[in-house]
Structures are given as structure tokens and as C-alpha cells.
N, C-alpha and C positions, 0 to 999 in steps of 0.2 A: 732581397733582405737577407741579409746572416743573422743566424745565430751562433751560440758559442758551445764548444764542446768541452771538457776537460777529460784526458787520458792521463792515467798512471804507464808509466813503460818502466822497462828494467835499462840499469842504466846503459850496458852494454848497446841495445836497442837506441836509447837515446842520443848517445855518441853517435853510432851510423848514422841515424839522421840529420844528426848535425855535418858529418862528414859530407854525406850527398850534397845536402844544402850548399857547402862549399863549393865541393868538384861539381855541380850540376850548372852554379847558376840562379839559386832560387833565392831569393829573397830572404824569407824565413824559412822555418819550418813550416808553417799552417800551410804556405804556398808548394812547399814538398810535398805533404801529407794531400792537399788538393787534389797535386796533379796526380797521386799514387791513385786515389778513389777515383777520378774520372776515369783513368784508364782500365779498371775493375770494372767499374758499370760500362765500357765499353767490350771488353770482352765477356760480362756476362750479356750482353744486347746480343753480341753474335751469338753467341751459345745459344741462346734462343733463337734465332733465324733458323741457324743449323738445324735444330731439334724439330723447330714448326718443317723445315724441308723433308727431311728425312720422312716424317709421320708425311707428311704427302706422297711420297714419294711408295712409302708403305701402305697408303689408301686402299691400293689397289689397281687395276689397269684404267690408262684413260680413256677418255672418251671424248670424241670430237665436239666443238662448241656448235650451238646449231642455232640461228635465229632466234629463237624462242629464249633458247638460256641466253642472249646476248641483251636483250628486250628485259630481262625479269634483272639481270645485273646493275643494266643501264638505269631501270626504274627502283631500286633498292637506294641507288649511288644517289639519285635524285631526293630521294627522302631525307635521307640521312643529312644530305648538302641542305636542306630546308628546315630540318632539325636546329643545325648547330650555328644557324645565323641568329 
């Protein structure tokens, strides 16, 4: 489902995206403006990966997996998977 957005832009702004629109290929603008935002929310996705690795990485030192943590994982993963059906 869409809904509809409306933006003010300054026209200089407005022109660029008309220009893109042209040299790029894109249909209209909304389909500019689209693809700009998907690619936004994909590099703040990474940015987040990033940030969650690092902080593991910051944790502290590892520590080897042992049967036990393997069994308490495995039995978490199972709930969750019986939750979400």
C-alpha cells in the first residue's frame, strides 16, 4: 500500500531532481526520490551492523562455546520459532 507525501523544495533543488530523473533513467521523480530513500535506509541498516559489531567486539574477551551455551541457544531459538507461528 502507498501513501502520499507532499514536499516543499527550493527550486534549485527541484531542478536537480528533475535533472537526475533525466540522466538517471527514472520515470518520475517519486521514483527518484524512492530510490534515494531505499538507499538511506540501507546504509543506515549497515550502520547499525557496524555499531552492533564493534560493541561485541568491545564486550570484552571471548569465551569458547561449550555444550551447555550450545543447548540454552538451540532451546531459546526453539521458543521463539513456536512463538512466531
Amino acid at each position: 500500500m502507498r501513501s502520499s507525501m507532499n514536499i516543499s523544495l527550493p527550486t534549485p533543488l527541484k531542478s536537480w531532481i528533475e535533472e537526475q530523473v533525466a540522466l538517471r533513467g527514472f520515470s518520475t521523480a517519486s521514483e527518484f526520490v524512492r530510490d534515494l530513500l531505499r538507499r538511506e535506509q540501507a546504509a543506515a541498516a549497515k550502520a547499525r551492523v557496524e555499531a552492533n559489531l564493534v560493541e561485541a567486539l568491545d564486550s570484552g574477551p571471548t569465551r569458547p562455546m561449550d555444550a551447555k551455551a550450545w543447548q540454552r541457544i538451540r532451546s531459546e531459538g526453539i521458543k521463539l520459532a513456536r512463538r512466531s507461528k
